[in-house]
SEMI-410227 format. One record per residue (C-alpha): x, y, z; residue in three letters. Coordinates in pm, 1 decimal. Layout:
<pakes>
<pake u="X" v="Y" w="Z" code="Ala"/>
...
</pakes>
This chain:
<pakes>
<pake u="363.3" v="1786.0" w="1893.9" code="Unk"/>
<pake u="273.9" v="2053.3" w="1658.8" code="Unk"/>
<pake u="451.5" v="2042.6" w="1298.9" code="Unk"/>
<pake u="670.1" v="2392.6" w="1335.5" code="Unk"/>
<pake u="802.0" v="2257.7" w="1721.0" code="Unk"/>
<pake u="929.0" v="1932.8" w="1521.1" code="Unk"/>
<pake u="1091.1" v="2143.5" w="1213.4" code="Unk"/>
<pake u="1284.2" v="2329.4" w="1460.0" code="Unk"/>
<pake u="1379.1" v="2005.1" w="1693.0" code="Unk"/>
<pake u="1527.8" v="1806.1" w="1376.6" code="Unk"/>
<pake u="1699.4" v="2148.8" w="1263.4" code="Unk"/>
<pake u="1838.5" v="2189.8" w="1615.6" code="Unk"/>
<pake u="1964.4" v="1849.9" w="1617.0" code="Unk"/>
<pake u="2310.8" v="1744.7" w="1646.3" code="Unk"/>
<pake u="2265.1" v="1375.9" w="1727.1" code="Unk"/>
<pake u="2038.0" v="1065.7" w="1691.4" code="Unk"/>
<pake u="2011.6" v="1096.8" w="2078.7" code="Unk"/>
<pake u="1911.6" v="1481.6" w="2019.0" code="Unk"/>
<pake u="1585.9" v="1358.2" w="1835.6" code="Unk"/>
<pake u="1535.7" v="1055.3" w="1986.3" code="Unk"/>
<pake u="1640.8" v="1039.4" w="2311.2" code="Unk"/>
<pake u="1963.9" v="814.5" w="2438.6" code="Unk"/>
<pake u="1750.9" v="459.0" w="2417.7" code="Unk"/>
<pake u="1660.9" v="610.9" w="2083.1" code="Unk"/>
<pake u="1237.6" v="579.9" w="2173.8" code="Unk"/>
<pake u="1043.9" v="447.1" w="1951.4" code="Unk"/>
<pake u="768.9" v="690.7" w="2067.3" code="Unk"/>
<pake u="968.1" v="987.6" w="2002.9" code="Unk"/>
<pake u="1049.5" v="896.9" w="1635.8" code="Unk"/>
<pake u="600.6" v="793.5" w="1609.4" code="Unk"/>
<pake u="527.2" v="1143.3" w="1752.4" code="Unk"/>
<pake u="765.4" v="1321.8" w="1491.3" code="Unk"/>
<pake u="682.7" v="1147.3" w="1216.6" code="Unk"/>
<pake u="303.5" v="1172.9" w="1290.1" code="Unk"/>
<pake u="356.4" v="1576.9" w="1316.3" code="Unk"/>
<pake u="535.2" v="1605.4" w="974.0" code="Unk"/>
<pake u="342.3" v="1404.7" w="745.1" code="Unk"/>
<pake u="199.7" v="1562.3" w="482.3" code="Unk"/>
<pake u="-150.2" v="1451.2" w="565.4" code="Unk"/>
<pake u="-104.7" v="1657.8" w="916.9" code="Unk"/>
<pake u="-23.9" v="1965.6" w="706.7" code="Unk"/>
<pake u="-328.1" v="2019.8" w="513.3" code="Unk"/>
<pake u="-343.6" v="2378.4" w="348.3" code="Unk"/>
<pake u="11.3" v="2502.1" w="536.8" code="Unk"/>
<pake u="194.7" v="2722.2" w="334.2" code="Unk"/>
<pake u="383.2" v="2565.2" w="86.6" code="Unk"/>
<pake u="758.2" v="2662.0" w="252.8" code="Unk"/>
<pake u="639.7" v="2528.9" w="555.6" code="Unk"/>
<pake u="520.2" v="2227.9" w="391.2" code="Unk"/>
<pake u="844.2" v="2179.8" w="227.7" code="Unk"/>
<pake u="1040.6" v="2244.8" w="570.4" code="Unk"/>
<pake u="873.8" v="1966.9" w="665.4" code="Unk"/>
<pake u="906.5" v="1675.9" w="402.7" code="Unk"/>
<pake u="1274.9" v="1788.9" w="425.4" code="Unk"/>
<pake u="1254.2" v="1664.2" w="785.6" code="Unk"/>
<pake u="1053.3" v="1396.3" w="732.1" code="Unk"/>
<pake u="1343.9" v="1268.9" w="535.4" code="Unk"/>
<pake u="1607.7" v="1364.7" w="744.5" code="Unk"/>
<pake u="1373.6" v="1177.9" w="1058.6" code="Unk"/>
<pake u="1327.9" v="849.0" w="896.7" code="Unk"/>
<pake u="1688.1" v="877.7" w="736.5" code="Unk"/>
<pake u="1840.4" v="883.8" w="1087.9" code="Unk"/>
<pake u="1573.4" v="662.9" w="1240.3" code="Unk"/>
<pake u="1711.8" v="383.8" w="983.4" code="Unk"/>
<pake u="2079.5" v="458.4" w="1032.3" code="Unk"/>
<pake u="2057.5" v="415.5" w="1397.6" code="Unk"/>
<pake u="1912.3" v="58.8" w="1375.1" code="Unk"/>
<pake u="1565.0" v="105.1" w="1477.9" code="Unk"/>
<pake u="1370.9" v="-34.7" w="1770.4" code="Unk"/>
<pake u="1266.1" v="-373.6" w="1909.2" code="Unk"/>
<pake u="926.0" v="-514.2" w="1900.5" code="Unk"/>
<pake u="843.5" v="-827.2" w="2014.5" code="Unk"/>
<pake u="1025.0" v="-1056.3" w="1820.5" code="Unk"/>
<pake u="1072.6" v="-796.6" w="1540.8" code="Unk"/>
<pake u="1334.7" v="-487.0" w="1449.8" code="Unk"/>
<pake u="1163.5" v="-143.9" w="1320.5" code="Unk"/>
<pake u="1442.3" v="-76.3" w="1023.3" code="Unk"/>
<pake u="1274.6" v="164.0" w="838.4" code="Unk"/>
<pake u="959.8" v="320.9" w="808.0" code="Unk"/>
<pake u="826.5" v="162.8" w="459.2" code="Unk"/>
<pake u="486.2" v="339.7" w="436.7" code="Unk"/>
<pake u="294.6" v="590.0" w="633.0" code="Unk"/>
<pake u="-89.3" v="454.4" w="593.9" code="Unk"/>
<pake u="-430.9" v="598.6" w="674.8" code="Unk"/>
<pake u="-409.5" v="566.2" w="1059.1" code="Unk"/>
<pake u="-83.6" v="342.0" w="1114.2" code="Unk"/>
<pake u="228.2" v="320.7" w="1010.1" code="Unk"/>
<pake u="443.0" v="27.3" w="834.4" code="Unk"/>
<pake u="796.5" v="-38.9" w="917.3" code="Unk"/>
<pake u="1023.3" v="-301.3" w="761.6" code="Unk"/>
<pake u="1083.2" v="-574.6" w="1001.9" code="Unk"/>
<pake u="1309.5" v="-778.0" w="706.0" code="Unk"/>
<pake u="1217.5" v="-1080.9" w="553.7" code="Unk"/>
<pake u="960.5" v="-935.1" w="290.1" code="Unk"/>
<pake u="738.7" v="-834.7" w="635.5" code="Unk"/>
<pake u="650.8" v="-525.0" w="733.0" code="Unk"/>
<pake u="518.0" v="-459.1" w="1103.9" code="Unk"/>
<pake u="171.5" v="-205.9" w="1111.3" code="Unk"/>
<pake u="153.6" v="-33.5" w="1366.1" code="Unk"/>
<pake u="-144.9" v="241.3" w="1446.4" code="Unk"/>
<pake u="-20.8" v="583.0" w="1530.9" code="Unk"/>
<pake u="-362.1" v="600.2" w="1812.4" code="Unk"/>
<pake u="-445.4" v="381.0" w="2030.1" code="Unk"/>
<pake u="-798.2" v="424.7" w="1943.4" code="Unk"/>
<pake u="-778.9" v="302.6" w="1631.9" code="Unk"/>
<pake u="-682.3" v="-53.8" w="1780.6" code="Unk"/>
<pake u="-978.4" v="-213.7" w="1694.5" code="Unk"/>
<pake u="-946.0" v="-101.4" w="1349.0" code="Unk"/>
<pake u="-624.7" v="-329.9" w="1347.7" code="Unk"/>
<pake u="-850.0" v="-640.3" w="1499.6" code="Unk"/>
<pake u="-1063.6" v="-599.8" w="1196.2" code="Unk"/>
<pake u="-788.5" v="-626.0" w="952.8" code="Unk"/>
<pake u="-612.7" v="-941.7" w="1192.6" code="Unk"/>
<pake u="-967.4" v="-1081.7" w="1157.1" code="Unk"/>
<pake u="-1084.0" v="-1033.8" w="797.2" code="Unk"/>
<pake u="-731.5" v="-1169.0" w="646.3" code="Unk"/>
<pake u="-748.6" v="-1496.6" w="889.2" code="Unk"/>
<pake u="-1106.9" v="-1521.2" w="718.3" code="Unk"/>
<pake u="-1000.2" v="-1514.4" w="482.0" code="Unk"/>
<pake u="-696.0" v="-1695.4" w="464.7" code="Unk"/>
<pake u="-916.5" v="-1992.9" w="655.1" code="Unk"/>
<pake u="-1169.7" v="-1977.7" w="408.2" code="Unk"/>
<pake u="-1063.9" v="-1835.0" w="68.3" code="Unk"/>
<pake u="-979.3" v="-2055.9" w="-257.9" code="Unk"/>
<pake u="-584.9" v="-2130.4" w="-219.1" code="Unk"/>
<pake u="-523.0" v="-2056.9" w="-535.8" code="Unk"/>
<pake u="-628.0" v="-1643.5" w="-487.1" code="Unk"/>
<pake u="-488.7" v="-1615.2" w="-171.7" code="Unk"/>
<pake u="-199.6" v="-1389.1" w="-305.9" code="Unk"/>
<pake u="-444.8" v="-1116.9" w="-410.5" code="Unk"/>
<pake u="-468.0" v="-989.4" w="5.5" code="Unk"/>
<pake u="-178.6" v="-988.9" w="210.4" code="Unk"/>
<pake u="-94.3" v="-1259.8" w="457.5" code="Unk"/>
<pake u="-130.8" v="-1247.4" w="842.9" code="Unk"/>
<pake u="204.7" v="-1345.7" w="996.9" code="Unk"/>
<pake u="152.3" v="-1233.0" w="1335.9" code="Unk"/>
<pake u="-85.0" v="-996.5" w="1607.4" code="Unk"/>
<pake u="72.7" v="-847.6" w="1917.9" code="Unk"/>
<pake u="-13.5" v="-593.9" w="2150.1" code="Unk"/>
<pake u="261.8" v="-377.5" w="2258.2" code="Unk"/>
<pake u="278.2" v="-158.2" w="2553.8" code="Unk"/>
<pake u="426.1" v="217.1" w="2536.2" code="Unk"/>
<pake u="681.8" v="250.7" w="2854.5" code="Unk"/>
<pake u="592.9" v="616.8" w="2822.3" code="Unk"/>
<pake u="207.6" v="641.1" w="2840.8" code="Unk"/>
<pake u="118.4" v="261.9" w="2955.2" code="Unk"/>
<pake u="-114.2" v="288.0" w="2634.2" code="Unk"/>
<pake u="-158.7" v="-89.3" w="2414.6" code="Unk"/>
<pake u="-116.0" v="-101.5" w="2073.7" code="Unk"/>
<pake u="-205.2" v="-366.0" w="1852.0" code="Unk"/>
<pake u="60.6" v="-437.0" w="1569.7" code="Unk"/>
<pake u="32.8" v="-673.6" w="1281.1" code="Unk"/>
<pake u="261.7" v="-796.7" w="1049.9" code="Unk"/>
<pake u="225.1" v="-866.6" w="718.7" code="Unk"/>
<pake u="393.7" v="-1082.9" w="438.3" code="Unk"/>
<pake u="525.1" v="-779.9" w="209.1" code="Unk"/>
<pake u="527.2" v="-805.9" w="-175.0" code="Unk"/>
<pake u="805.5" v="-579.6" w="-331.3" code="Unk"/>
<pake u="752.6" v="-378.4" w="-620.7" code="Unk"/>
<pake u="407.6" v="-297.0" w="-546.1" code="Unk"/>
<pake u="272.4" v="44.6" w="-692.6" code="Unk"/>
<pake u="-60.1" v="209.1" w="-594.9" code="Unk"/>
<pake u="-320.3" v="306.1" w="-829.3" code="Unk"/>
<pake u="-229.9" v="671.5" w="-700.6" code="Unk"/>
<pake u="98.9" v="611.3" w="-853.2" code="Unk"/>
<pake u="-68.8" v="475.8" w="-1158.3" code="Unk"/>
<pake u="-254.4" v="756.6" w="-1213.4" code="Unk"/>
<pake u="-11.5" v="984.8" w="-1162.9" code="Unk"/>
<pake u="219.6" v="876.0" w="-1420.3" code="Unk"/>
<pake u="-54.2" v="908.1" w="-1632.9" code="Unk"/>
<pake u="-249.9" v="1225.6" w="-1575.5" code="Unk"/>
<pake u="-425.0" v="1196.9" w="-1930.2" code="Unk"/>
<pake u="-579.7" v="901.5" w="-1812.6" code="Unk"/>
<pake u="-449.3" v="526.2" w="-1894.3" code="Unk"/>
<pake u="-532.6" v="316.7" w="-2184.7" code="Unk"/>
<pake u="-826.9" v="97.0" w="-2124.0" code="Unk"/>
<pake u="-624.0" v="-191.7" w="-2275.3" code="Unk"/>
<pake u="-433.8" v="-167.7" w="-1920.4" code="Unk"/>
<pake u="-702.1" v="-96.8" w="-1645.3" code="Unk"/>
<pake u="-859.0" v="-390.0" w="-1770.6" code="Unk"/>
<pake u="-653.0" v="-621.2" w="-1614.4" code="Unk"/>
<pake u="-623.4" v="-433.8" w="-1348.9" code="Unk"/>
<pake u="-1014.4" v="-418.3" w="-1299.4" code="Unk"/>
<pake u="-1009.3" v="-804.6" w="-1361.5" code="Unk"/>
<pake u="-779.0" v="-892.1" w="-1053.7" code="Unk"/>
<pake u="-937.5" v="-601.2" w="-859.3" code="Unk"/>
<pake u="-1255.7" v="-846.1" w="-903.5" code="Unk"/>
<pake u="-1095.0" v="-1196.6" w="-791.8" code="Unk"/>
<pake u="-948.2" v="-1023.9" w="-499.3" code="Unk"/>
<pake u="-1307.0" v="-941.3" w="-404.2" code="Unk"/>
<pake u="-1458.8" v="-1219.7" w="-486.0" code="Unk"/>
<pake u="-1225.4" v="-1425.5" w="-313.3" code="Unk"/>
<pake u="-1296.4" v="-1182.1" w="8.1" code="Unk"/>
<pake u="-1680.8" v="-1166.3" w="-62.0" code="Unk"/>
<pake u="-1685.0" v="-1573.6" w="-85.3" code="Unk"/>
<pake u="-1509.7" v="-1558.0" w="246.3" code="Unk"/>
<pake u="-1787.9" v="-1339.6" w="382.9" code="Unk"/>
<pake u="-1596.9" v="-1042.4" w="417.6" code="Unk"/>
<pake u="-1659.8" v="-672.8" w="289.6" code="Unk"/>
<pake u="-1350.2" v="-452.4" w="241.9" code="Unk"/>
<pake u="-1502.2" v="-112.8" w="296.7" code="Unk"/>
<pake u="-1252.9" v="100.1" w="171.6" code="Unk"/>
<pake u="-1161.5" v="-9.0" w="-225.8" code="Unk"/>
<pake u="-943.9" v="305.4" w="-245.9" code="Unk"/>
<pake u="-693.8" v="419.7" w="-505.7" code="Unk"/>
<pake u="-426.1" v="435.8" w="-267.4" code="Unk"/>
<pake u="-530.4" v="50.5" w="-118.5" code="Unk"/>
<pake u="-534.7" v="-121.1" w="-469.0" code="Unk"/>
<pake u="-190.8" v="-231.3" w="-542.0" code="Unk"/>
<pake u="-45.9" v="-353.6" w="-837.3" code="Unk"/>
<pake u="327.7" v="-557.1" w="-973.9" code="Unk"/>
<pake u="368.9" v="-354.9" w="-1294.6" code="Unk"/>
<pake u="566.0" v="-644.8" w="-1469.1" code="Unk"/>
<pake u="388.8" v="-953.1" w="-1415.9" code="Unk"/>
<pake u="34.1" v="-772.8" w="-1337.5" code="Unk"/>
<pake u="-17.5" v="-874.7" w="-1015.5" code="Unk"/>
<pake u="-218.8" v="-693.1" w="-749.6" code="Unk"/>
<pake u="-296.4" v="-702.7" w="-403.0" code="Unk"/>
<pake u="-613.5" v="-548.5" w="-239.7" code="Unk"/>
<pake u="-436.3" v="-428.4" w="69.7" code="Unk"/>
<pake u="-589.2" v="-226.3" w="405.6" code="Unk"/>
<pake u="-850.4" v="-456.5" w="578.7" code="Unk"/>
<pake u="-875.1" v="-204.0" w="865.3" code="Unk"/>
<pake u="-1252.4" v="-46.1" w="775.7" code="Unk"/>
<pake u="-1334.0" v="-460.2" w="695.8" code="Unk"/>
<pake u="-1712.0" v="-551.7" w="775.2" code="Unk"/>
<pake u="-1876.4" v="-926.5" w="767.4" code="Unk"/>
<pake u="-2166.1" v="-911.5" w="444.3" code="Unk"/>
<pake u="-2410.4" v="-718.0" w="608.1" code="Unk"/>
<pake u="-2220.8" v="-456.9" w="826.6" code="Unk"/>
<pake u="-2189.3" v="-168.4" w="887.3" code="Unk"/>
<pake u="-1853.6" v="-10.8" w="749.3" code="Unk"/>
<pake u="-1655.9" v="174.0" w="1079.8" code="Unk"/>
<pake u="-1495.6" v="490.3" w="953.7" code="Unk"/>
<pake u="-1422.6" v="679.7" w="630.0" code="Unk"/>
<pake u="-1050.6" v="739.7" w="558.0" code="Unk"/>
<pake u="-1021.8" v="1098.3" w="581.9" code="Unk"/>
<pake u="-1020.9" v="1333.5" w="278.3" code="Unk"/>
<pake u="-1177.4" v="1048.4" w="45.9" code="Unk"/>
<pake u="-1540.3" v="1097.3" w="186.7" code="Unk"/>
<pake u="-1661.1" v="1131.7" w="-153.6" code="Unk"/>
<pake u="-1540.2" v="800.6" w="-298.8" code="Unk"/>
<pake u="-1797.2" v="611.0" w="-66.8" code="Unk"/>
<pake u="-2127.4" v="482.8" w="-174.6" code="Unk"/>
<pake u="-2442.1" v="612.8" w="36.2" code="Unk"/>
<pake u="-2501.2" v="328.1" w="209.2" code="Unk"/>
<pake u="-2154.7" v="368.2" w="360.2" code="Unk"/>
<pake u="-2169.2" v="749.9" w="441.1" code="Unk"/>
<pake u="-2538.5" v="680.7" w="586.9" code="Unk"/>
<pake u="-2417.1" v="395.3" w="772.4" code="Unk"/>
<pake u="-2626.6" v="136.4" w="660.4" code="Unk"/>
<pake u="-2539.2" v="-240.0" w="600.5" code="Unk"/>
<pake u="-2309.4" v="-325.1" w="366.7" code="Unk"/>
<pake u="-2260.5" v="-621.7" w="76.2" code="Unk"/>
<pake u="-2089.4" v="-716.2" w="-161.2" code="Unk"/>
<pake u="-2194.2" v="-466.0" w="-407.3" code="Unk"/>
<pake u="-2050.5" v="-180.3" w="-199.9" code="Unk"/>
<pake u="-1668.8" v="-311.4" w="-275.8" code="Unk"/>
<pake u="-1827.8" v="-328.9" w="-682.9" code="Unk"/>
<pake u="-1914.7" v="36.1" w="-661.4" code="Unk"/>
<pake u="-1577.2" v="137.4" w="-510.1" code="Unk"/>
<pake u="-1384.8" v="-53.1" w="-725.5" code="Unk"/>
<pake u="-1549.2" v="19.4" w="-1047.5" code="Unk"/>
<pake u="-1477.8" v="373.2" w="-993.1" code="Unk"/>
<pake u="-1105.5" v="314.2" w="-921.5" code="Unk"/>
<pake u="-1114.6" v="216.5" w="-1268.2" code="Unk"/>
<pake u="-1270.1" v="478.8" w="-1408.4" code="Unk"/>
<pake u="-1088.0" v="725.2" w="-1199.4" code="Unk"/>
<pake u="-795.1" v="568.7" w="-1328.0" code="Unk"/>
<pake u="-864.8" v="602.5" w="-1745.7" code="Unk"/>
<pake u="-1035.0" v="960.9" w="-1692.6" code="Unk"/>
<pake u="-1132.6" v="1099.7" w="-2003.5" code="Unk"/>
<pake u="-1005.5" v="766.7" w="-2188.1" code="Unk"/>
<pake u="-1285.3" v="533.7" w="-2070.4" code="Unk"/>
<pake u="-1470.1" v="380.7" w="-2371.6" code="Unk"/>
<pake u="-1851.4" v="435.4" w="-2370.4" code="Unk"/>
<pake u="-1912.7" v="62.6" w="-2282.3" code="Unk"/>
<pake u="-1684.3" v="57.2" w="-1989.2" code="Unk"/>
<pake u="-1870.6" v="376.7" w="-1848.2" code="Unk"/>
<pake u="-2164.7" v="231.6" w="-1872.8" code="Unk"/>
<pake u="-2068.3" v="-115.1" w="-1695.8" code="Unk"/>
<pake u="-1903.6" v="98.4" w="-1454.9" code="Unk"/>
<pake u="-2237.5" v="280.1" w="-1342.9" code="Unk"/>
<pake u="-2452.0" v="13.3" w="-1368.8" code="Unk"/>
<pake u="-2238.5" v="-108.5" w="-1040.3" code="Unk"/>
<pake u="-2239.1" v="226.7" w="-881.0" code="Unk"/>
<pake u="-2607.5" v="241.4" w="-906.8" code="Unk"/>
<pake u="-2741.0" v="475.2" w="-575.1" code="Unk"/>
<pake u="-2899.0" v="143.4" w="-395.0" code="Unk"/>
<pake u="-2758.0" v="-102.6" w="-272.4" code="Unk"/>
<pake u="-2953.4" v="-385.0" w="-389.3" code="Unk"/>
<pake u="-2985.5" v="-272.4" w="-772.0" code="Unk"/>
<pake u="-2598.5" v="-341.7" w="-814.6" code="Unk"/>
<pake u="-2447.4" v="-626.9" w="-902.1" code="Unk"/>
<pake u="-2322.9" v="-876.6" w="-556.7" code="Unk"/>
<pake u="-2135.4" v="-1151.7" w="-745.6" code="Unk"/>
<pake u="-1721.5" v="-1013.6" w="-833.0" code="Unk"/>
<pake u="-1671.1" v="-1350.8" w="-1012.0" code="Unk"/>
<pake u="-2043.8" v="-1309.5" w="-1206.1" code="Unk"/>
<pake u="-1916.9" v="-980.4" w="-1268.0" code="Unk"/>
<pake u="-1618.9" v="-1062.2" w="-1406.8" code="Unk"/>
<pake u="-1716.5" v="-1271.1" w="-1680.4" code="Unk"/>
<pake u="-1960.5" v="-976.0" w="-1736.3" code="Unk"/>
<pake u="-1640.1" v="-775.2" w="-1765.4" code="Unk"/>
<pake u="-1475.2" v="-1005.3" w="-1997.7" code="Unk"/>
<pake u="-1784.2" v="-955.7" w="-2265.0" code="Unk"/>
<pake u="-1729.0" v="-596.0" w="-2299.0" code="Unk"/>
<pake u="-1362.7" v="-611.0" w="-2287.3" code="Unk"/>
<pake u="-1372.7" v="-848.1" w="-2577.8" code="Unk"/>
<pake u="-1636.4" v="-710.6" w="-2778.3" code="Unk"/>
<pake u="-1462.1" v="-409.9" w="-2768.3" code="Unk"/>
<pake u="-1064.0" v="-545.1" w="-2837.0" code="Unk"/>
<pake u="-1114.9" v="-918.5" w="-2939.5" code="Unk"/>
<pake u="-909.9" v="-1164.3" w="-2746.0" code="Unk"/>
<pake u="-705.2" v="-1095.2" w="-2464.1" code="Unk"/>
<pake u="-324.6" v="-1054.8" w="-2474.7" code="Unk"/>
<pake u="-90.1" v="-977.5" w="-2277.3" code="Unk"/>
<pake u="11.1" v="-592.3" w="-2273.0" code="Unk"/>
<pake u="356.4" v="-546.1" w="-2076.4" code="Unk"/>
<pake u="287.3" v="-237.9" w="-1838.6" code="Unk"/>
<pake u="600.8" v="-33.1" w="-1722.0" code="Unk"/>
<pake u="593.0" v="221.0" w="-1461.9" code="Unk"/>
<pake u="873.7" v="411.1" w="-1345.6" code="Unk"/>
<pake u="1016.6" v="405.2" w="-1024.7" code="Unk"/>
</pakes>
């Protein structure tokens, strides 16, 4: 469906059955959704970019009202989050059901069911909350096309912001004094992965999620996940430049490929703020080769905690606000 034919079908609609069809399909709302969000629109021009995010809204609004669709076990209320290749829905509970927009990209969804049972099987208990939790894997089966898709469902976490959001609340850049604990959990979430034998692949602004209040964060996204060693799947689109060269080359992964990624989340994130010492811990883990940066989050951490205290003293607790 191309994004103008969906503008006019929500504008010509008088009904929920109008844009959705009297059993109110599931696939219907997946295909309109998929042709007006704004990652589908690239460079349009800006009115037609506005028409529609004004539909958007007015799609999901309705989608919501009318009670959503079944499942499996589980009730589509809302679309929570439109991700790099699927979509999540609230399913109530705190759980939100993921489900990929192609097909194709169903074995994208086994790496993610994979990694966080890895992880879950083998990770210290006490980190666990730094990755979302694996509540269930299904396959479901589109009436329409006979096509499988694999869902998952995942243990949601409310008030969880992006680093996107972060940084776009501050466009100055933020004070180091708060992207350092930021950076800290950013590193026990990996090491807890990388102990686990797991790679994340994509340590993205956008996939690094934080609880302003209490500073917690999640590392969420485990769809471009690799074992130590692999070879990361796919890129998500438009962020080709935030990958290291062994993942745009295609060449085995570690440990030290997450480091990179994440260290220049950080950076990314306090701009022109970033102290001199930070910049230069930061490179030294985004060195070109693989094996000259660092492979040990929790080694690095403590490394981190060095320059963070030569530079401040003692750590306190900063209360971080962002607003909604």
């Amino acid at each position: 469906m191309r994004t103008e034919e969906a503008i006019r079908m929500v504008a010509a609609a008088r009904t929920d059955a109008d844009l959705f069809g009297a059993d109110m399909s599931n696939q219907r709302y997946r295909r309109l959704v998929a042709a007006l969000h704004p990652d589908r629109l690239g460079t349009a021009d800006p009115a037609v970019r506005a028409a529609a995010t004004d539909a958007l809204i007015e799609v999901t609004t309705r989608w919501r009202g009318g009670g959503g669709m079944m499942l499996g076990d589980y009730t589509l209320r809302r679309l929570a989050y439109a991700g790099d290749l699927a979509d999540l829905y609230d399913v109530g509970a705190d759980r939100l059901l993921k489900l990929p927009r192609d097909p194709a990209d169903n074995d994208l969804m086994t790496r993610e069911a994979h990694a966080l049972r890895v992880i879950a099987e083998r990770g210290d208990p006490r980190y666990l909350p730094y990755v979302p939790r694996l509540v269930d894997s299904f396959r479901v089966r589109d009436a329409a096309t006979g096509a499988d898709r694999l869902a998952d469902v995942l243990a949601a976490v409310p008030g969880l912001r992006s680093l996107e959001e972060v940084r776009r609340a501050y466009p100055d850049g933020l004070d180091p004094r708060d992207a350092a604990w930021m950076w800290r959990r950013l590193l026990v979430a990996l090491g807890l992965a990388h102990r686990a034998g797991v790679v994340h692949g994509a340590v993205l602004p956008r996939h690094v999620l934080i609880e302003p209040d209490a500073h917690g964060l999640v590392l969420a996204d485990w769809c471009f996940s690799v074992a130590d060693g692999g070879v990361v799947p796919a890129l998500v689109p438009g962020d080709e430049d935030w990958y290291p060269p062994e993942v745009t080359g295609r060449r085995p992964c570690g440990p030290g490929t997450d480091l990179a990624m994440a260290a220049r989340c950080l950076t990314w994130l306090m701009g022109d703020r970033t102290p001199h010492e930070l910049h230069a811990f930061a490179a030294g883990c985004a060195r070109p080769a693989l094996d000259a940066r660092p492979d040990d989050a929790w080694r690095l951490l403590g490394e981190l905690d060095e320059v963070l205290e030569r530079l401040y003293g003692p750590r306190t607790f900063r209360p971080f606000t962002l607003n909604p």
